[in-house]
DRENROLUM-120232 format. One record per atom (N, C-alpha, C): residue in one letter; x, y, z. Coordinates in pm, whole numbers, padded with zeros to 5 digits, always signed. Last residue first. Layout:
REM DRENROLUM-120232
aXYZ
...
This chain:
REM DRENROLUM-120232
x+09448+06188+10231
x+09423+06048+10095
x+09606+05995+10120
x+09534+06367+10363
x+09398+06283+10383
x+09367+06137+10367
x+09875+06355+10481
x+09787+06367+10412
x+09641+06317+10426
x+10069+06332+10799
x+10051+06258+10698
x+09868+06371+10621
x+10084+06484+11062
x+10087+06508+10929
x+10119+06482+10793
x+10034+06163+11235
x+10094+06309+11236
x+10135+06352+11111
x+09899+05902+11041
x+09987+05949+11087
x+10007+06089+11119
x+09576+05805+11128
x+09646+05870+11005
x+09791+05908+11069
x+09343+05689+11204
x+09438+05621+11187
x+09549+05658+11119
x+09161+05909+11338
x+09278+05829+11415
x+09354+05753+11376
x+09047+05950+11076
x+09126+06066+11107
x+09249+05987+11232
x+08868+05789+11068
x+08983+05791+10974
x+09073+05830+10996
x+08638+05651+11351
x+08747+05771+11273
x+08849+05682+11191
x+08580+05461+11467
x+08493+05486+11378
x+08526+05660+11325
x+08691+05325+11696
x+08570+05402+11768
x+08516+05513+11625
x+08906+05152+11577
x+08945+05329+11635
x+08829+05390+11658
x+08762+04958+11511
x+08828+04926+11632
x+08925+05077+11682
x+08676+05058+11291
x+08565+04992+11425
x+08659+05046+11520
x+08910+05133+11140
x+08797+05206+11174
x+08702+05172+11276
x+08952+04859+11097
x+09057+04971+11127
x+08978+05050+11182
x+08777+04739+10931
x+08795+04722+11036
x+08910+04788+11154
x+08755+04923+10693
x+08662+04911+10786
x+08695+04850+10894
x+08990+04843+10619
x+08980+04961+10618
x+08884+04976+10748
x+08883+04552+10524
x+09007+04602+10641
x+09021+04738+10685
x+08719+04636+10361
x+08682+04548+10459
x+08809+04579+10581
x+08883+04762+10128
x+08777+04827+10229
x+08707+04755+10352
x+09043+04522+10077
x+09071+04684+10137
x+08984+04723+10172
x+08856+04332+09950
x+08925+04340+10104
x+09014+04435+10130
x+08740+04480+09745
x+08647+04449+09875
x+08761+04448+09990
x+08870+04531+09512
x+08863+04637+09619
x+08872+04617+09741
x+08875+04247+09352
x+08826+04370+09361
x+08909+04409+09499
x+08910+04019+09291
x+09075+04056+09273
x+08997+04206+09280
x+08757+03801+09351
x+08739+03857+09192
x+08885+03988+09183
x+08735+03765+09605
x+08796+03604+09531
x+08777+03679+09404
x+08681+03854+09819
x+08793+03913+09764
x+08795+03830+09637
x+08450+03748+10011
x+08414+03878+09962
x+08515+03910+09892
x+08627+03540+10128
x+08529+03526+10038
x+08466+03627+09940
x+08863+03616+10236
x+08880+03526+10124
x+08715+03518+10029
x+08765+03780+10382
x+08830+03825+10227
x+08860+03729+10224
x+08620+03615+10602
x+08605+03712+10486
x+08638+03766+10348
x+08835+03495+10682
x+08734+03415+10583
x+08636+03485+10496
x+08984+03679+10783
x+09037+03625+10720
x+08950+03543+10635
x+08808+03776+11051
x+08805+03876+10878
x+08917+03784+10796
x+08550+03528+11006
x+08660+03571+11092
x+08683+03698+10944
x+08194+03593+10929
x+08289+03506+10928
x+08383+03606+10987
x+07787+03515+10965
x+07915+03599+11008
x+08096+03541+10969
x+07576+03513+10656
x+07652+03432+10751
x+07728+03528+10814
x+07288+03458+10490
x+07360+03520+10575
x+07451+03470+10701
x+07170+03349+10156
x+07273+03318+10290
x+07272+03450+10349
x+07011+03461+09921
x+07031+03298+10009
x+07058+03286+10115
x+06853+03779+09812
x+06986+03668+09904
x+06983+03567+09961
x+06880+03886+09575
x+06764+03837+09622
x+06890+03726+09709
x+06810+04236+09537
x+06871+04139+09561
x+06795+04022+09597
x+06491+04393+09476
x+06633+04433+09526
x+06695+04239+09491
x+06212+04458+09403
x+06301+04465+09355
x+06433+04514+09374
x+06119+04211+09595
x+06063+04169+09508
x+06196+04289+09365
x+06282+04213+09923
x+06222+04236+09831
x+06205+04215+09690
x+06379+04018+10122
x+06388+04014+09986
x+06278+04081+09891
x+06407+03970+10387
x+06256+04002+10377
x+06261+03981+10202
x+06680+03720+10568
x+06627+03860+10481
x+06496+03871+10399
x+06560+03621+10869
x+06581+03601+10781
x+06594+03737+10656
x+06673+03753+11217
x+06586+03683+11132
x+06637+03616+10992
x+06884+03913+11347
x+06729+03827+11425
x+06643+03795+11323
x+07164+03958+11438
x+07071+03917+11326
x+07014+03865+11378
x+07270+04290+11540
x+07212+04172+11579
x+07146+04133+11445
x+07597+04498+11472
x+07405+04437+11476
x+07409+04318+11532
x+07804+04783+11464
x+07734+04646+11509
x+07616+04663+11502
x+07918+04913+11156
x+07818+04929+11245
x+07807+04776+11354
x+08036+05144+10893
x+08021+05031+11017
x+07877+05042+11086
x+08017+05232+10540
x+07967+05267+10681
x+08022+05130+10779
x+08059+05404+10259
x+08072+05345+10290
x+08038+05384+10485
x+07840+05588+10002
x+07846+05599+10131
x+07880+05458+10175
x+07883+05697+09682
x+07852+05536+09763
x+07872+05576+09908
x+07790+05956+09511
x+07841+05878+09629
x+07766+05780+09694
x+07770+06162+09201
x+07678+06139+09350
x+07790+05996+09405
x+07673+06340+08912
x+07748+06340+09048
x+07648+06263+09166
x+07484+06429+08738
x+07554+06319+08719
x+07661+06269+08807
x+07263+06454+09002
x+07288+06311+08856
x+07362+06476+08758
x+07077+06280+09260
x+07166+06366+09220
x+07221+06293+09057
x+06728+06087+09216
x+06909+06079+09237
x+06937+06220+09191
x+06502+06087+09189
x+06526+06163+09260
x+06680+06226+09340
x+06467+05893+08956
x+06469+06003+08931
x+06460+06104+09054
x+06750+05672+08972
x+06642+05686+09017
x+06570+05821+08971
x+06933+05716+08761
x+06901+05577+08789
x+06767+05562+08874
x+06923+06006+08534
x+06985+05966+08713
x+06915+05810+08723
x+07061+06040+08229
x+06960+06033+08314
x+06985+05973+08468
x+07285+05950+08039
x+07190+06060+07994
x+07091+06050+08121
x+07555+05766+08228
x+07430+05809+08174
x+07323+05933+08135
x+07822+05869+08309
x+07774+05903+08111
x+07635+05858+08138
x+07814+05953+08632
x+07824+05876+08539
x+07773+05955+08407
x+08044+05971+08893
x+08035+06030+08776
x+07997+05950+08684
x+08149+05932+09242
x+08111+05875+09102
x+08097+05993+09025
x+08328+05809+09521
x+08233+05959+09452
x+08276+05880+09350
x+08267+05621+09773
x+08323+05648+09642
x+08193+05735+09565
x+08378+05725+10122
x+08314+05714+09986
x+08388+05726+09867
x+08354+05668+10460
x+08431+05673+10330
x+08332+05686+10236
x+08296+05591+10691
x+08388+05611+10685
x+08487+05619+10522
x+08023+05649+10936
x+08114+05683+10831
x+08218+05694+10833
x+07885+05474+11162
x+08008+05500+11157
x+08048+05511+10979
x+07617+05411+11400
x+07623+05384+11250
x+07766+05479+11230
x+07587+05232+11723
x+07572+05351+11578
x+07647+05271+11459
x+07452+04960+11758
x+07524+05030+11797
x+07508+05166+11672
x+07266+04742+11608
x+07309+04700+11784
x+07387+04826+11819
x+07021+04691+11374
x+07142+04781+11458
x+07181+04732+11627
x+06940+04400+11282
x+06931+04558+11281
x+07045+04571+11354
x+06902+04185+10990
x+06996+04220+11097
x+06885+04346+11166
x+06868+04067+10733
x+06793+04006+10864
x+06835+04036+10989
x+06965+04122+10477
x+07073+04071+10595
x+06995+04008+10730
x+06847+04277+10328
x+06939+04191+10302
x+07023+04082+10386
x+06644+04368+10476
x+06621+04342+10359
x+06712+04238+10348
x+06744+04469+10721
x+06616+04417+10741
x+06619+04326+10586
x+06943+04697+10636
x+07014+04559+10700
x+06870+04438+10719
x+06804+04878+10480
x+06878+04771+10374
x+06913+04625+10486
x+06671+05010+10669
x+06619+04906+10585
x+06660+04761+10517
x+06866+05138+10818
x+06771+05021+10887
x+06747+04933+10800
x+06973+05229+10607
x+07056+05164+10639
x+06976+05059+10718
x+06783+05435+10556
x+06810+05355+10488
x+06915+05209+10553
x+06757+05557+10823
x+06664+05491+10768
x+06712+05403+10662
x+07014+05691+10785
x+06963+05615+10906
x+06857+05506+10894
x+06972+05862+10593
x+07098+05798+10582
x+07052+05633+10686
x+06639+05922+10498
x+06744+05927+10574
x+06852+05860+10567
x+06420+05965+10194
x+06504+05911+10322
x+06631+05902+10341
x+06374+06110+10018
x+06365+06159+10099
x+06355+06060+10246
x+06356+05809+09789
x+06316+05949+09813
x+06275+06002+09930
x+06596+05567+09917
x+06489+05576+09826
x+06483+05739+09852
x+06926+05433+09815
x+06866+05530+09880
x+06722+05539+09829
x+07042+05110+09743
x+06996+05241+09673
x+06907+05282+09814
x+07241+04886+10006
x+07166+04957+09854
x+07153+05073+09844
x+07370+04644+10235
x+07325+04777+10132
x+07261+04795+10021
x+07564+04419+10318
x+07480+04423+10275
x+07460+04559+10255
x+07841+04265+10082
x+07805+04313+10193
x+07658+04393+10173
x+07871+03925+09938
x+07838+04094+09910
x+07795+04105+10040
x+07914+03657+09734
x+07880+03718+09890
x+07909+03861+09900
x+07740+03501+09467
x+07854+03633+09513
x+07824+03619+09671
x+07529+03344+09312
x+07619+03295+09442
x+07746+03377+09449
x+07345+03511+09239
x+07490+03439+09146
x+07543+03427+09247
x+07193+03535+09476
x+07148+03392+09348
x+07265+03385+09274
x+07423+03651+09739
x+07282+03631+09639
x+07299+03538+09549
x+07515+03613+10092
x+07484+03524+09938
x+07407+03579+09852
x+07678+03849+10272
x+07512+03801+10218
x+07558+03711+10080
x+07850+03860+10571
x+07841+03875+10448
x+07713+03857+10393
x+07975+04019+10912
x+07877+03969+10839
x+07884+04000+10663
x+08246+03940+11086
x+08207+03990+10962
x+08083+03950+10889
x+08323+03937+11469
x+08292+03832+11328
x+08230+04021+11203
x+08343+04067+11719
x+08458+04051+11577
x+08433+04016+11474
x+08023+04135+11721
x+08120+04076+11783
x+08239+04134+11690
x+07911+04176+11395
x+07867+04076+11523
x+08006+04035+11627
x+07933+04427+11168
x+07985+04331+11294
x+07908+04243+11377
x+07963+04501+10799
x+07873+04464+10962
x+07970+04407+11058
x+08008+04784+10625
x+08042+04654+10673
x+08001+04613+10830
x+07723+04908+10440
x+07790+04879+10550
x+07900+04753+10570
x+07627+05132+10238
x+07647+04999+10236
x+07779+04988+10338
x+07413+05325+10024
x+07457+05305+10155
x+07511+05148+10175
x+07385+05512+09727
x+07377+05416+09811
x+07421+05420+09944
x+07371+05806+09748
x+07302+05813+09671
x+07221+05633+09687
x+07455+06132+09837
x+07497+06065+09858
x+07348+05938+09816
x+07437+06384+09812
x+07519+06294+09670
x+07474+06156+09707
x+07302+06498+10046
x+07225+06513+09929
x+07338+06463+09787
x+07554+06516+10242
x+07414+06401+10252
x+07350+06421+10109
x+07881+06485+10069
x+07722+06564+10166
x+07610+06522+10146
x+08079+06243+10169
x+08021+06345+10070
x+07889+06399+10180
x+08394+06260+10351
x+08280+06226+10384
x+08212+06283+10269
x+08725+06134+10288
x+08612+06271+10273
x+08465+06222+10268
x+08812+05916+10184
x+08766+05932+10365
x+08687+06042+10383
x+08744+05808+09860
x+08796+05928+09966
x+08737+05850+10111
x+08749+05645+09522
x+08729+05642+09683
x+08808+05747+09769
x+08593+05743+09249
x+08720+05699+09329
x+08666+05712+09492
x+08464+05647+08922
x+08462+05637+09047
x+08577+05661+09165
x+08245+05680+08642
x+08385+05633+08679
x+08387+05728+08850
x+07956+05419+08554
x+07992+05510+08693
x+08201+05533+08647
x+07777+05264+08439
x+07838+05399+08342
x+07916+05487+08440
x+07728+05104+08529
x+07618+05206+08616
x+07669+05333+08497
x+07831+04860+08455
x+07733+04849+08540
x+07660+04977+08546
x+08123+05009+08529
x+08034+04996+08347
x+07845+04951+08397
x+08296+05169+08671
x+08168+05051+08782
x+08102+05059+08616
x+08594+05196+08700
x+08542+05229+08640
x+08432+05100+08681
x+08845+05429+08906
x+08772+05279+08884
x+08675+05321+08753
x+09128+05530+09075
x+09010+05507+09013
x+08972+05384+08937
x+09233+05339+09354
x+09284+05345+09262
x+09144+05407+09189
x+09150+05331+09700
x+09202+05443+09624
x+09208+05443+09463
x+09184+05032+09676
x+09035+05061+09702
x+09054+05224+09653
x+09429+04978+09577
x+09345+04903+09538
x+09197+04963+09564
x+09622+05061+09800
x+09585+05139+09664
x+09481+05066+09555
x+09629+05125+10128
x+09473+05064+10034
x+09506+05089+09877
x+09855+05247+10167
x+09806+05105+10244
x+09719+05049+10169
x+09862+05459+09994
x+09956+05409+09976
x+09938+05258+10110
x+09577+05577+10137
x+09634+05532+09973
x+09706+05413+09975
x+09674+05650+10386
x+09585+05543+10368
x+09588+05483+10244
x+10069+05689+10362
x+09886+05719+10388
x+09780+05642+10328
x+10293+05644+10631
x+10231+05592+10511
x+10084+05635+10509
């Protein structure tokens, strides 16, 4: 069975109106210059780290790429910002959703545009603080770790994606952060 046909919910195209984005998800890694957010599923241990913001959503943490920073860097940031975390281990690609949007213009003006990618990622951390909240990102209440069953229940409750890719992701930790190991003998990509 291929990852699709396990995840067709996180595979299915999409449409993100939010961004004018239509969207699909690959294991195909995009090339650093699409690539446009970053957004991790965290670990502590087994546990699942999530984030509260003000519409009381729980969302994993991440964001927008700024200009001429690093995959690495960003990811420091976003976990400092949103999450009050840093890194305890590498950082583990394992997916993206390539986009396409109708906006007349790139969202940032150093974005790729009209092409560009969500960079999905792992990682263990440590949370050693509170999130810093910048003035213009998210603005998050909570940070909590949960089991991955309390997870998707929480991060799933809108009938999205999330807990396929949360599971996905945890498939991936626990294969040392390949796609490629979870694939059957010549089974397909997708």
């Amino acid at each position: 069975m291929t990852l699709a046909e396990r995840y067709p919910l996180l595979h299915a195209p999409a449409r993100w109106e939010w961004g004018g984005l239509d969207v699909q998800f690959s294991t195909e890694l995009p090339p650093d210059e699409l690539v446009t957010n970053i957004h991790l599923v965290c670990f502590v241990g087994d546990r699942i780290v999530l984030c509260r913001d003000d519409r009381d959503v729980w969302i994993l943490p991440g964001g927008t790429r700024e200009a001429g920073e690093s995959i690495e860097s960003c990811v420091i940031r976003e976990l400092v910002e949103e999450a009050g975390a840093e890194l305890a281990g590498p950082i583990r690609q394992f997916g993206a959703h390539y986009g396409t949007t109708d906006h007349p213009e790139p969202y940032r003006p150093w974005q790729p545009h009209p092409h560009k990618a969500w960079l999905w990622c792992t990682a263990d951390v440590r949370l050693v603080g509170e999130p810093t909240n910048p003035d213009d990102a998210e603005n998050i209440l909570e940070v909590r770790t949960f089991s991955l069953e309390e997870a998707l229940r929480h991060a799933g409750n809108d009938g999205s994606y999330v807990p396929e890719l949360i599971r996905l992701a945890v498939e991936v930790h626990g294969a040392g952060g390949s796609t490629t190991a979870l694939r059957q003998p010549g089974s397909p990509a997708e």
